[in-house]
C-alpha positions as CSV (number, residue, x, y, z in Angstrom):
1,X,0.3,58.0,-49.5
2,X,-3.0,56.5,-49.8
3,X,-3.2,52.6,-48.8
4,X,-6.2,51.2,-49.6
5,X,-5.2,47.5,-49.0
6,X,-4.6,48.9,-45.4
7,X,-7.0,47.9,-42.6
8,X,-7.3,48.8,-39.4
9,X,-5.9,45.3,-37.2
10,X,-7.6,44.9,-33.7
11,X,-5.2,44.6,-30.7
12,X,-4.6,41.0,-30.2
13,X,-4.9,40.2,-26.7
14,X,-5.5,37.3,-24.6
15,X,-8.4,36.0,-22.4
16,X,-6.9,35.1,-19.1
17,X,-10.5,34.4,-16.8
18,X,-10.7,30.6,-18.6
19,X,-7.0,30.2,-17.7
20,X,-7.8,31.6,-13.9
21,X,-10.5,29.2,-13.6
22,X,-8.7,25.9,-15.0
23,X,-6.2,26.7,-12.7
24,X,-8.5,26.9,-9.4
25,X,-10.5,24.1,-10.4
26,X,-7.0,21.9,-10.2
27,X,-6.3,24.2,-7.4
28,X,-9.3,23.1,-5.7
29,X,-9.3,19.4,-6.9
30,X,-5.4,18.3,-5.5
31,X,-7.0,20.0,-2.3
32,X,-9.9,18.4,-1.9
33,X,-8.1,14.3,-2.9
34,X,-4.5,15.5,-0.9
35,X,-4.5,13.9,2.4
36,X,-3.6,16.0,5.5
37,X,-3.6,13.6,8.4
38,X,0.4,13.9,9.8
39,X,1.5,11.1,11.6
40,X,1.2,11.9,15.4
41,X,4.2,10.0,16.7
42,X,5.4,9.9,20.4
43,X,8.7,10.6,21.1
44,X,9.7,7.5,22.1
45,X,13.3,7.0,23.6
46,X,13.8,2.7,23.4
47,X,16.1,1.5,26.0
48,X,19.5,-0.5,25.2
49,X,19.2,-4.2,24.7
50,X,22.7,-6.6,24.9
51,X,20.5,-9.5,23.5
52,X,17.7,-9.9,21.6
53,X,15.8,-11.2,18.1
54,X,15.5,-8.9,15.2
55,X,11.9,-9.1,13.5
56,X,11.7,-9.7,10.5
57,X,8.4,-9.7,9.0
58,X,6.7,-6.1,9.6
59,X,4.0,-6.8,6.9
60,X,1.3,-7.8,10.0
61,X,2.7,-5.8,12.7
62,X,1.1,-3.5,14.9
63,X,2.7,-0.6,17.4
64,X,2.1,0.6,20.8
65,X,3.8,3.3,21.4
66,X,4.3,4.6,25.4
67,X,6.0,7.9,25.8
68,X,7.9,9.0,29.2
69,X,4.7,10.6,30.2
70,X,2.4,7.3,29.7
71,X,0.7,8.3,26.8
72,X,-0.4,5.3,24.1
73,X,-0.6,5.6,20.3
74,X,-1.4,2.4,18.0
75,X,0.4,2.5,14.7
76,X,0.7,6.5,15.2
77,X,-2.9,7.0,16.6
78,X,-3.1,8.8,19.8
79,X,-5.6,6.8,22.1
80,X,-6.2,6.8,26.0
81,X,-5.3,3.7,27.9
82,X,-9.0,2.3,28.3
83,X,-9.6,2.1,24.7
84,X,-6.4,0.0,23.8
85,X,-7.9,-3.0,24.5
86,X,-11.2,-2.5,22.4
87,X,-8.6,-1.4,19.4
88,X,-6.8,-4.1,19.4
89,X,-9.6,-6.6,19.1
90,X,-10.8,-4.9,16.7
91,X,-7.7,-4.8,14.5
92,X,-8.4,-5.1,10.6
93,X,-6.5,-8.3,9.2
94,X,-5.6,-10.0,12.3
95,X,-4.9,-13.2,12.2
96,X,-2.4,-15.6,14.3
97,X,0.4,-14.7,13.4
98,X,-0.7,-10.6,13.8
99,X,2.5,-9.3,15.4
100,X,2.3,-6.5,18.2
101,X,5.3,-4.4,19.2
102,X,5.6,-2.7,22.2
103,X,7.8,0.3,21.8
104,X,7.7,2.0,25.4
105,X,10.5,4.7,26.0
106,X,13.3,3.8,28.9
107,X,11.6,6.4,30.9
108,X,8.1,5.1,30.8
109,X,6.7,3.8,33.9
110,X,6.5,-0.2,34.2
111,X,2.7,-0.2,35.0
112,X,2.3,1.9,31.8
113,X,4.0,-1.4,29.8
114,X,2.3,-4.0,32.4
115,X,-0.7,-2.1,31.1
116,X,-0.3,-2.1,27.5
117,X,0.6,-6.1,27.5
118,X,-2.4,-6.8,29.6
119,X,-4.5,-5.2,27.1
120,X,-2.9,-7.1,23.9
121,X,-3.3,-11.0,25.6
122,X,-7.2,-10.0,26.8
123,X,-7.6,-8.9,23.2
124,X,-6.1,-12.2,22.2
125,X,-2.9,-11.5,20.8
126,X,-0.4,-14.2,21.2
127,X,2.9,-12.5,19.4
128,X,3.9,-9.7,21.4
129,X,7.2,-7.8,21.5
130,X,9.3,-5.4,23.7
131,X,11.6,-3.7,21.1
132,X,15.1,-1.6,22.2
133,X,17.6,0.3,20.7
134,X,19.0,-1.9,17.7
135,X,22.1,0.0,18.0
136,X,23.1,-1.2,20.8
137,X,22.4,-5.4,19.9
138,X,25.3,-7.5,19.6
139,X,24.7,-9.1,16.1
């Protein structure tokens, strides 16, 4: 039999390198606006409280955190002891009514928490708190 309407089709295939390279330039564009910085918390273990005031208003408020070993961290930033001062005068958005919370674990030596509120009143803080274990507060 003799076709002469047939043709000889090409193989239909598919490009795949425009594909490849759409996909690494997302690849490389969620890489490049992701943000890696991991919260470096110290484990802090608060001691028990019978009494105390619940705060309220966390929109201003700024941490220092003491672990058992005497390390400081502000709001999660790991800092040595001579520069808490000089961060906290230099807090962004402080006002008055700027809040500082002092979260210093039970087995954290006292001169470590002496030393942490010495530094907030020199940098002119007037609102600083201890804060405990809120499971333990009689409500």
């Amino acid at each position: 039999m003799n076709f002469k309407g047939h043709q000889r089709r090409d193989e239909v295939s598919l490009d795949m390198t425009p594909l490849i390279d759409v996909v690494f330039l997302l690849l490389i564009f969620f890489m490049l606006t992701a943000s890696f910085t991991q919260a470096q918390r110290l484990k802090v273990d608060l001691p028990k409280a019978e009494q105390g005031e619940s705060l309220q208003d966390k929109s201003k408020d700024w941490t220092i955190e003491i672990d058992a070993r005497g390390n400081y961290a502000l709001n999660g930033e790991a800092l040595a002891p001579e520069q808490l001062e000089s961060r906290l005068r230099e807090l962004p958005e402080r006002t008055e009514e700027t809040v500082v919370l002092i979260r210093a674990d039970a087995k954290a030596e006292h001169q470590a928490v002496v030393q942490a509120l010495s530094a907030a009143k020199a940098a002119g803080l007037l609102h600083i708190g201890l804060a405990t274990d809120p499971s333990s507060q009689n409500e």
